[in-house]
VEXPA-431207 format. One record per atom (N, C-alpha, C, CB): residue in one letter; chain; atom name; z, y, x. Coordinates in Angstrom, 3 decimals. Each point is the difference from the previous one (the first is absolute). Glycine has a CB too. Layout:
! residues N
[node "A"; "A"; "CA"; [Z; Y; X]]
...
! end
This chain:
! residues 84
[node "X"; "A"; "N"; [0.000; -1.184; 0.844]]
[node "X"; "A"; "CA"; [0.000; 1.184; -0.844]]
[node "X"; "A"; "C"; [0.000; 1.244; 0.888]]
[node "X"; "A"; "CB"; [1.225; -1.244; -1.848]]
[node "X"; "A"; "N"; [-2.276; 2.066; 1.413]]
[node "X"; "A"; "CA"; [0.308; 1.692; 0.976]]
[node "X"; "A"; "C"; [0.976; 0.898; -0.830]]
[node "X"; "A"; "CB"; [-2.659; 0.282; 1.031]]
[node "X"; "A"; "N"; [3.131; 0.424; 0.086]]
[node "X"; "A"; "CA"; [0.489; 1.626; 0.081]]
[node "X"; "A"; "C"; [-0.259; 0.695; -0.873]]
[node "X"; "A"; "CB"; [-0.182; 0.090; 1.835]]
[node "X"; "A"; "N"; [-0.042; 0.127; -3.187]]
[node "X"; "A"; "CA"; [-0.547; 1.572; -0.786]]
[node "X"; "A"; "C"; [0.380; 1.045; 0.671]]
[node "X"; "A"; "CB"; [0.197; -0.679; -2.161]]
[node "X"; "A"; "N"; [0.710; 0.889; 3.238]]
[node "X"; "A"; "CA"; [0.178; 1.339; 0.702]]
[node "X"; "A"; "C"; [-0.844; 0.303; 0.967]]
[node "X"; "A"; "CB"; [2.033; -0.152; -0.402]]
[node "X"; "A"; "N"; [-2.497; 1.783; 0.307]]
[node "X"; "A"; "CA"; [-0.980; 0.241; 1.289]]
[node "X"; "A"; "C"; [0.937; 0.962; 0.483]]
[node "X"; "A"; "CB"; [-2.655; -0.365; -0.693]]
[node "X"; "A"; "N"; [2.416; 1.487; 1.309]]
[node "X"; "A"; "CA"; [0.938; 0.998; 0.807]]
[node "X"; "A"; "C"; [-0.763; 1.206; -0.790]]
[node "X"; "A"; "CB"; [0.682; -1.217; 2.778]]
[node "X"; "A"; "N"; [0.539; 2.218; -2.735]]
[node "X"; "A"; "CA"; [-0.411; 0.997; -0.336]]
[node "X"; "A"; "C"; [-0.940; 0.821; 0.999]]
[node "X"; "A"; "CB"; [1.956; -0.275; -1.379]]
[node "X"; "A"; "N"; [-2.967; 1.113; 0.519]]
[node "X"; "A"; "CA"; [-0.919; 0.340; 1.510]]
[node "X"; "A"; "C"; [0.624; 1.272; 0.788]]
[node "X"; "A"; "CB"; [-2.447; -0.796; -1.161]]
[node "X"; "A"; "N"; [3.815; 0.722; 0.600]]
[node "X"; "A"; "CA"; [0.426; 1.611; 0.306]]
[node "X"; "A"; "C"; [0.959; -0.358; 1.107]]
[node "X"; "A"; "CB"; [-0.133; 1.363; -2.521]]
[node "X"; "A"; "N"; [0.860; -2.118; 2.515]]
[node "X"; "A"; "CA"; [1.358; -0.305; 0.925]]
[node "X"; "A"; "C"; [-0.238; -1.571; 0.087]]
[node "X"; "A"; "CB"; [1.971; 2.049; -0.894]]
[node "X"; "A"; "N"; [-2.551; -2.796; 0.057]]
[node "X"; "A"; "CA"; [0.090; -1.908; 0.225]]
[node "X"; "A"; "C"; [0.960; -0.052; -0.497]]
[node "X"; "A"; "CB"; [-0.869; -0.851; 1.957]]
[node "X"; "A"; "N"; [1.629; 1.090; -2.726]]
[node "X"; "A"; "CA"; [0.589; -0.642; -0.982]]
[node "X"; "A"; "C"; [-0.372; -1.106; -0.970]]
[node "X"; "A"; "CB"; [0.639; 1.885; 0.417]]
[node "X"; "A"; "N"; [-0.184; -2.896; -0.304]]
[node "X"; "A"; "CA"; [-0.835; -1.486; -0.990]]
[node "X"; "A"; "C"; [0.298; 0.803; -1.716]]
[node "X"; "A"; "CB"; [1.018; -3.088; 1.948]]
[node "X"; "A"; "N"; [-2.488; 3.146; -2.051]]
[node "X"; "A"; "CA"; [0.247; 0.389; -1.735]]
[node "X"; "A"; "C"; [-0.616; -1.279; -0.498]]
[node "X"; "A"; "CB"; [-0.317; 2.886; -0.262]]
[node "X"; "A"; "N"; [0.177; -3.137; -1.078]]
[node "X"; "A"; "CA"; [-0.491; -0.755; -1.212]]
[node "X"; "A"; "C"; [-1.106; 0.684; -0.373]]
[node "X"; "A"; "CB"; [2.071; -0.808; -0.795]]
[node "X"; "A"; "N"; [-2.347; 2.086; -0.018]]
[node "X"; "A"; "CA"; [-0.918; 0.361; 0.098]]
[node "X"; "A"; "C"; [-0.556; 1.624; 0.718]]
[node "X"; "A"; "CB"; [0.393; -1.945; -1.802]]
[node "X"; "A"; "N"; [-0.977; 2.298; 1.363]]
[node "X"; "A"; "CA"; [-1.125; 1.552; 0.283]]
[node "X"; "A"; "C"; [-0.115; -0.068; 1.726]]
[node "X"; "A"; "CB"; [1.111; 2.099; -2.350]]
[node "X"; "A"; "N"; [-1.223; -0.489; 2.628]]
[node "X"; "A"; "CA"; [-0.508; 0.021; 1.160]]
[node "X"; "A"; "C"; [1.654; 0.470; 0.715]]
[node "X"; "A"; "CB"; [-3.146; 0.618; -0.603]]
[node "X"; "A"; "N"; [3.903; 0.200; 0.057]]
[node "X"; "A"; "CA"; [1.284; 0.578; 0.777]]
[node "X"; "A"; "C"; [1.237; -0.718; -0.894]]
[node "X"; "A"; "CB"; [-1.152; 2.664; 0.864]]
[node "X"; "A"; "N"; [2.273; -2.535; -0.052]]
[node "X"; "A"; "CA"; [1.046; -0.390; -0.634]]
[node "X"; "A"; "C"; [1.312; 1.441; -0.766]]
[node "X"; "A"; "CB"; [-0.721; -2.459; 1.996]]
[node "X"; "A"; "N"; [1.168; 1.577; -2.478]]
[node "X"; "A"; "CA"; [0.965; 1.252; -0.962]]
[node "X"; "A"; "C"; [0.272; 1.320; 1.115]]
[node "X"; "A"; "CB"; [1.682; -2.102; -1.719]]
[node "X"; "A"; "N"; [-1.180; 1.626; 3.578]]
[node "X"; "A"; "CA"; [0.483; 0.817; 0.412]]
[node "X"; "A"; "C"; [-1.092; 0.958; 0.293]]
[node "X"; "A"; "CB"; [1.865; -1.356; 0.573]]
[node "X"; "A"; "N"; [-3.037; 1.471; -0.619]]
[node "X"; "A"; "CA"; [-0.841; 0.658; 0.687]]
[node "X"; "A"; "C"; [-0.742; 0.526; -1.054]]
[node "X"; "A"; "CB"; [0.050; -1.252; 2.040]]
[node "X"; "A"; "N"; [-0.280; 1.010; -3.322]]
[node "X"; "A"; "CA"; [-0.315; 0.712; -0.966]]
[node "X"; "A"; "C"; [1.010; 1.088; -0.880]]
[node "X"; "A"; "CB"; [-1.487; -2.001; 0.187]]
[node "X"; "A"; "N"; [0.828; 3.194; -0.807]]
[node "X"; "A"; "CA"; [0.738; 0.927; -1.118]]
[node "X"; "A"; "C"; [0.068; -0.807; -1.278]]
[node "X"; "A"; "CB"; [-0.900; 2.275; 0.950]]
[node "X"; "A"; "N"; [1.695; -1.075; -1.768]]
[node "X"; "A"; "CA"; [0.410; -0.943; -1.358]]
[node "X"; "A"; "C"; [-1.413; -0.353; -1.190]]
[node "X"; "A"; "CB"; [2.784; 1.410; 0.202]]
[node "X"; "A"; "N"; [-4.004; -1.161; 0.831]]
[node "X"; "A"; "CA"; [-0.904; -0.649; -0.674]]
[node "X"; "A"; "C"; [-1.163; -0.635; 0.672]]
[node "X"; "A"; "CB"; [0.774; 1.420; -1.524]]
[node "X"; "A"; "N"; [-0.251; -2.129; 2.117]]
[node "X"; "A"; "CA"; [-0.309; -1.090; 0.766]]
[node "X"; "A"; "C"; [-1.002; 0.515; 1.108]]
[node "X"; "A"; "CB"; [0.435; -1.662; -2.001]]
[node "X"; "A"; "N"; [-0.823; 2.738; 2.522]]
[node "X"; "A"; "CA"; [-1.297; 0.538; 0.766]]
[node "X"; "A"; "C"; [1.108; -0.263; 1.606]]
[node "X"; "A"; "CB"; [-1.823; 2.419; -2.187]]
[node "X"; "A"; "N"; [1.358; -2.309; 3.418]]
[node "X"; "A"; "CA"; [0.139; 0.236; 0.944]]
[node "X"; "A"; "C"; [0.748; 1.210; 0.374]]
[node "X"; "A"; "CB"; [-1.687; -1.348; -0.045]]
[node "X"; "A"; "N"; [2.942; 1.371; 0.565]]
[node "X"; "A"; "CA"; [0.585; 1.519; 0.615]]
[node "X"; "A"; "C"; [-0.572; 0.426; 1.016]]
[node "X"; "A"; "CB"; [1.960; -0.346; -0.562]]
[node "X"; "A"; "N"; [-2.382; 1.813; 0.362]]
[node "X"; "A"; "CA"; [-0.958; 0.691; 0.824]]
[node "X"; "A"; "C"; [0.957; -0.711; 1.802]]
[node "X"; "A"; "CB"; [-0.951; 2.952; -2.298]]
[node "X"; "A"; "N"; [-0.019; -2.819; 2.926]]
[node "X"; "A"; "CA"; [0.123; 0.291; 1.795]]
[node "X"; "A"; "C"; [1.793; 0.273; 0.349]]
[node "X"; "A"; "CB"; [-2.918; 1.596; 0.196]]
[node "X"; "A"; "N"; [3.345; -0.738; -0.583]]
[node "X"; "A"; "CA"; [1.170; 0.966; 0.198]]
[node "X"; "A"; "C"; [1.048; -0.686; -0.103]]
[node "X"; "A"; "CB"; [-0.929; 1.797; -0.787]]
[node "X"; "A"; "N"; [0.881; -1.815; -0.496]]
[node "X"; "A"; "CA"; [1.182; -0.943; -0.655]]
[node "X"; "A"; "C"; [0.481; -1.058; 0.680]]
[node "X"; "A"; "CB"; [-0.846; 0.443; -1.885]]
[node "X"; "A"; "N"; [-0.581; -1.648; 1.927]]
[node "X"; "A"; "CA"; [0.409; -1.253; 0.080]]
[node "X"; "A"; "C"; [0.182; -0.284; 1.441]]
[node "X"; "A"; "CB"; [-1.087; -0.610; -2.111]]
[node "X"; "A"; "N"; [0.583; 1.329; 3.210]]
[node "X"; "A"; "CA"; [-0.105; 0.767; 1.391]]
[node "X"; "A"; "C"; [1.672; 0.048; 0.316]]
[node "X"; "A"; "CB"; [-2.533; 1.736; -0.447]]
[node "X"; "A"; "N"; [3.341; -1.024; -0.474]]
[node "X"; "A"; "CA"; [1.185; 0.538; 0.358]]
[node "X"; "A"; "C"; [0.672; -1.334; -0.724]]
[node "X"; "A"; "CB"; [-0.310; 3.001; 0.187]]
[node "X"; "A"; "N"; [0.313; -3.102; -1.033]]
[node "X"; "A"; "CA"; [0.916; -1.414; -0.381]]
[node "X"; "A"; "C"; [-0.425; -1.459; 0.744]]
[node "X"; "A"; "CB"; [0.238; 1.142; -2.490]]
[node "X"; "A"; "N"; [-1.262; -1.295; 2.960]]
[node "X"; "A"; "CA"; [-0.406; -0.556; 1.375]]
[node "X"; "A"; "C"; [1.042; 0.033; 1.458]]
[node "X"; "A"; "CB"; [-2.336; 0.813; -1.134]]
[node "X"; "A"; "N"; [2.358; 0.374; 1.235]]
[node "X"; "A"; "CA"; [0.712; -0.130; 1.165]]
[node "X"; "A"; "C"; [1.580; 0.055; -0.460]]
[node "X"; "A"; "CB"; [-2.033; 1.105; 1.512]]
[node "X"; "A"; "N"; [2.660; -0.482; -2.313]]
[node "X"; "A"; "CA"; [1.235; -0.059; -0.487]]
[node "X"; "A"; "C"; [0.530; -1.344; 0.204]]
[node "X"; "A"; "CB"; [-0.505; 1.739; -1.539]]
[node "X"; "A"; "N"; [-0.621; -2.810; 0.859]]
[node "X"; "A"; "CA"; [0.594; -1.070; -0.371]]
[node "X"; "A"; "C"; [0.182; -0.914; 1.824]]
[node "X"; "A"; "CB"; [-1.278; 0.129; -3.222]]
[node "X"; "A"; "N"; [-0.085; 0.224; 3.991]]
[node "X"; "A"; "CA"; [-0.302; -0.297; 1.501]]
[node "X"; "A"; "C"; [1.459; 0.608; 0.409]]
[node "X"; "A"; "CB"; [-3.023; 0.242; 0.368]]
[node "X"; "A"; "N"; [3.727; 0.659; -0.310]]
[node "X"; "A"; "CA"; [1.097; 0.299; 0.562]]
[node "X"; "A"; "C"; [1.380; -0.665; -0.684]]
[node "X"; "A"; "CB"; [-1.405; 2.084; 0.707]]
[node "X"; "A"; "N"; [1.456; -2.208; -1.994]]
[node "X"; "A"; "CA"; [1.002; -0.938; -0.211]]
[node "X"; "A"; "C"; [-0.532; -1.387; 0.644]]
[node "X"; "A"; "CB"; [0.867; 1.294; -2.214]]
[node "X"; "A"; "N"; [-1.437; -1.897; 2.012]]
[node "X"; "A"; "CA"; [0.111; -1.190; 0.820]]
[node "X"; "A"; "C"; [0.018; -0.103; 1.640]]
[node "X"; "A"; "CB"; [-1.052; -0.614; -2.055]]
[node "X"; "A"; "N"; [0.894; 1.861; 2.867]]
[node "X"; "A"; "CA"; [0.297; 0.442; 1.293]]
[node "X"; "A"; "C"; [0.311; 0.979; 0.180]]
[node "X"; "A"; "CB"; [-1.001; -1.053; 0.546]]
[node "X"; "A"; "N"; [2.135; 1.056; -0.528]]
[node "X"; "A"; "CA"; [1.166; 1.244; -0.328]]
[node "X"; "A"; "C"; [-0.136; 0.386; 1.062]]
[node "X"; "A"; "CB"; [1.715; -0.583; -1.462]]
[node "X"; "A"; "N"; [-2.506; 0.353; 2.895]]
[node "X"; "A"; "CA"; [0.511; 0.250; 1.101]]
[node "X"; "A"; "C"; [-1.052; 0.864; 0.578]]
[node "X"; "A"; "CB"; [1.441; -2.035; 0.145]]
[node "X"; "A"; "N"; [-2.164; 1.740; -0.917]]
[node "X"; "A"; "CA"; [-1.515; 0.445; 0.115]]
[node "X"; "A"; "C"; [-0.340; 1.631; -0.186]]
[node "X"; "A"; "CB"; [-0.495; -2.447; -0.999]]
[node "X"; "A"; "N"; [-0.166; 3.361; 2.145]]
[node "X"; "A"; "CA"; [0.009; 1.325; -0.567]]
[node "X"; "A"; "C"; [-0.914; 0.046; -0.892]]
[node "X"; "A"; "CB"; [0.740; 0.988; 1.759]]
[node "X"; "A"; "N"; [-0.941; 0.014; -2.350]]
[node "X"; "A"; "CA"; [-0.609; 0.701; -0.740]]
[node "X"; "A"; "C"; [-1.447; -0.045; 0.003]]
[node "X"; "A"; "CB"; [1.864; 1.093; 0.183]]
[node "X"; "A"; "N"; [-2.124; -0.893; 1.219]]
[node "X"; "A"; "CA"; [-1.508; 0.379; 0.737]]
[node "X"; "A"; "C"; [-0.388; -1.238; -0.063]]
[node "X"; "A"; "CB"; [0.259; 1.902; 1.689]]
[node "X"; "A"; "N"; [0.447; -3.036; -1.300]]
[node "X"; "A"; "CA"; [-0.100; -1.372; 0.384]]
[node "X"; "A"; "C"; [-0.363; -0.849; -1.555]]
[node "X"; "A"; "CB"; [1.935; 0.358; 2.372]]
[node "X"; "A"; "N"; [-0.941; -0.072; -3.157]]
[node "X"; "A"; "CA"; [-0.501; -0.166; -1.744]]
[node "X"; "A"; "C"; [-1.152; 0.240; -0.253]]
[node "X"; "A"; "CB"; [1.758; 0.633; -0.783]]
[node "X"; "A"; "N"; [-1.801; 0.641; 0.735]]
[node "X"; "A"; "CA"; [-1.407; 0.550; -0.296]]
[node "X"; "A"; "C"; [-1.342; -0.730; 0.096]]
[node "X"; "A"; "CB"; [1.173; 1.748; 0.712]]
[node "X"; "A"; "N"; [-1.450; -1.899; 0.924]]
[node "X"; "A"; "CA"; [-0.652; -0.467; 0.578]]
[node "X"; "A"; "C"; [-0.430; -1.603; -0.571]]
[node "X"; "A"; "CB"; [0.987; 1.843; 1.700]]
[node "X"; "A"; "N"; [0.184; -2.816; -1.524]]
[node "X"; "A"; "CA"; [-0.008; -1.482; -0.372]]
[node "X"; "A"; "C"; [-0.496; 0.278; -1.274]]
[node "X"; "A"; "CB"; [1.920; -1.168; 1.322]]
[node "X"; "A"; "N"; [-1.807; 2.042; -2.794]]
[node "X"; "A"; "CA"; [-0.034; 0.164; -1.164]]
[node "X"; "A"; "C"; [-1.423; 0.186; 0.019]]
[node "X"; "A"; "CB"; [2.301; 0.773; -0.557]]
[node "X"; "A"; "N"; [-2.855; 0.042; 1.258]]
[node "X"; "A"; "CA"; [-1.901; 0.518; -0.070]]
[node "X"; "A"; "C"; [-0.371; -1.253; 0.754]]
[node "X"; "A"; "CB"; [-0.332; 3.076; 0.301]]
[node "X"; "A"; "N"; [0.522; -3.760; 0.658]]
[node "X"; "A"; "CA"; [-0.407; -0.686; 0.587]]
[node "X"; "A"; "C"; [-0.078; -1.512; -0.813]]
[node "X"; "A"; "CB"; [0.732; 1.720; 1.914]]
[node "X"; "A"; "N"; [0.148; -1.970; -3.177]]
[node "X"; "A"; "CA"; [0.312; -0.895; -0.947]]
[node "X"; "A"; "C"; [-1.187; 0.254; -0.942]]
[node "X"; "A"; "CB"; [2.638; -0.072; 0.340]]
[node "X"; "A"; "N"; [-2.454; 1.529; -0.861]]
[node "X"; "A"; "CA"; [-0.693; 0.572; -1.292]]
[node "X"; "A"; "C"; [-1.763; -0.673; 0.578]]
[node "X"; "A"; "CB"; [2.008; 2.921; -0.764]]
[node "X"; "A"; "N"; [-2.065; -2.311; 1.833]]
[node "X"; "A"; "CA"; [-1.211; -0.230; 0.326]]
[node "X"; "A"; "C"; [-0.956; -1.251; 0.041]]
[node "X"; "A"; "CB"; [1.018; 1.643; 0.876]]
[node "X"; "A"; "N"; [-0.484; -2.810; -0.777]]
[node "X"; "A"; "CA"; [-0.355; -1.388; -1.123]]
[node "X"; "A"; "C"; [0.118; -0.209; -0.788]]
[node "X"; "A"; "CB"; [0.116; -0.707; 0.715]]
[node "X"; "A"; "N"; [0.435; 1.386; -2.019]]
[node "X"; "A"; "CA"; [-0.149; 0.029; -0.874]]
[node "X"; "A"; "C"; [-1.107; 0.590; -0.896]]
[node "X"; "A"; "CB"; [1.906; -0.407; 0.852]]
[node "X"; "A"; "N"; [-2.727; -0.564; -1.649]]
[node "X"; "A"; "CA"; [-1.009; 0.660; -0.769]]
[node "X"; "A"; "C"; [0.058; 1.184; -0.651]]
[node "X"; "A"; "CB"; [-0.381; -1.857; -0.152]]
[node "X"; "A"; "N"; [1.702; 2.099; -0.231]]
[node "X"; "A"; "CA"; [0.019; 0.784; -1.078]]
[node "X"; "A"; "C"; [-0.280; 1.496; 1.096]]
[node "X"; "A"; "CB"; [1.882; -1.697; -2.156]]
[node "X"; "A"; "N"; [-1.483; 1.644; 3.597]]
[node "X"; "A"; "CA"; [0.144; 0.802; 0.523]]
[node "X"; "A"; "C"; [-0.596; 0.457; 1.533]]
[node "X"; "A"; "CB"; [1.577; -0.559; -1.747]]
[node "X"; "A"; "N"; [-2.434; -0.934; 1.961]]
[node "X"; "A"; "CA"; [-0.542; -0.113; 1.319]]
[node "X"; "A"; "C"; [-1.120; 1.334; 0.210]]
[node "X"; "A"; "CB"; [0.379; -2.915; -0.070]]
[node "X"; "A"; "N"; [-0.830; 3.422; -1.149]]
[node "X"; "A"; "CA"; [-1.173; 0.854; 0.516]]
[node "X"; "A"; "C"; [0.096; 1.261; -0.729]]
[node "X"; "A"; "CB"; [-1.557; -1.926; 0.506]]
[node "X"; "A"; "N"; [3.095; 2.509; -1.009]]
[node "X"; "A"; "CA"; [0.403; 1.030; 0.038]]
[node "X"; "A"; "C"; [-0.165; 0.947; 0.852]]
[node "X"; "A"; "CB"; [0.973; -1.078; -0.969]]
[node "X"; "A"; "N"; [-1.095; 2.217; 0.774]]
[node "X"; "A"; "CA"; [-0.774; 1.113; 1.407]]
[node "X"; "A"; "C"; [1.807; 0.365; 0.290]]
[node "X"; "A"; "CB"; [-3.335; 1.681; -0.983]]
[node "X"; "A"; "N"; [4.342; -1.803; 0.839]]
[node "X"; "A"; "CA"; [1.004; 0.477; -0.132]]
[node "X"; "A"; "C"; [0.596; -0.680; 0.888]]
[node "X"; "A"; "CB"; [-0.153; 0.752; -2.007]]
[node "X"; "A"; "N"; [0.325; -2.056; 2.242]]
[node "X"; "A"; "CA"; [-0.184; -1.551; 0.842]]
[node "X"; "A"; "C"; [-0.705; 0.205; 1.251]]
[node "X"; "A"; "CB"; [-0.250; -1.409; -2.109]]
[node "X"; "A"; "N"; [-0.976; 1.874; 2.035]]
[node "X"; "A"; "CA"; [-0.715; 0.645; 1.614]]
[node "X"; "A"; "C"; [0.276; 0.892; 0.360]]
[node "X"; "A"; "CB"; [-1.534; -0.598; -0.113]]
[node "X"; "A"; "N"; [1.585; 1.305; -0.643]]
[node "X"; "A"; "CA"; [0.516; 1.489; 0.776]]
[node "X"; "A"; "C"; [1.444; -0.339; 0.740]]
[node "X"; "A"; "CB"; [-1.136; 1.798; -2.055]]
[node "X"; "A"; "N"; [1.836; -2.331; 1.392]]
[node "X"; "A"; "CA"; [1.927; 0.026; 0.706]]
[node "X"; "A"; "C"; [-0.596; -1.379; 0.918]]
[node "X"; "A"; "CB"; [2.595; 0.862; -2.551]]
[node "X"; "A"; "N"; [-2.768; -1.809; 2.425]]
[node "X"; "A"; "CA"; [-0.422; -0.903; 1.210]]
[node "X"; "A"; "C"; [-1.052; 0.935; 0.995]]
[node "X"; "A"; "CB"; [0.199; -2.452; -1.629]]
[node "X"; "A"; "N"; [-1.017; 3.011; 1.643]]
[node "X"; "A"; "CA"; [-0.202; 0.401; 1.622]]
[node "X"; "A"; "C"; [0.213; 1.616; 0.074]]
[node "X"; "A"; "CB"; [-1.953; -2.052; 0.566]]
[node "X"; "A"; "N"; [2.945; 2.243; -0.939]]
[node "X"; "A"; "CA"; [0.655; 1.295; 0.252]]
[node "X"; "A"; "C"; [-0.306; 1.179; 0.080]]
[node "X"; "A"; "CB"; [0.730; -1.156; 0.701]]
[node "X"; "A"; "N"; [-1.762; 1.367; -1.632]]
[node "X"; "A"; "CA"; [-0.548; 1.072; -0.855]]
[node "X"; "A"; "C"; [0.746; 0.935; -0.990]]
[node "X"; "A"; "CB"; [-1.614; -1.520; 0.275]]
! end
């Protein structure tokens, strides 16, 4: 028997269905702009490495985002990866 879960294309989160999961969508189901999900991205990257700066978050977070479909070919994603 398979998996019905695929990953969300936003973070990989195993969903059941659509393309994003609850955390990465608004209260009507669309995608949270760049910003948002960018900053609750790394928030969450620093609670799980508390030890971790800021700059260092950041970085691992775009460098994450950036395999992600939902986000690999965001101009927002290139620009902060080669330091524009």
């Amino acid at each position: 028997m398979t998996n019905p879960n695929h990953p969300c294309e936003s973070c990989s989160m195993s969903i059941e269905t659509g393309r994003y999961c609850v955390h990465c969508t608004n209260e009507r189901g669309e995608l949270q702009p760049f910003a948002e999900r960018f900053a609750r991205m790394v928030a969450w990257q620093q609670r799980r490495n508390p030890e971790q700066s800021r700059a260092d978050a950041e970085k691992a977070t775009l460098t994450w985002m950036s395999t992600m479909p939902a986000w690999k070919a965001h101009p927002e994603i290139k620009a902060r990866l080669s330091g524009a």
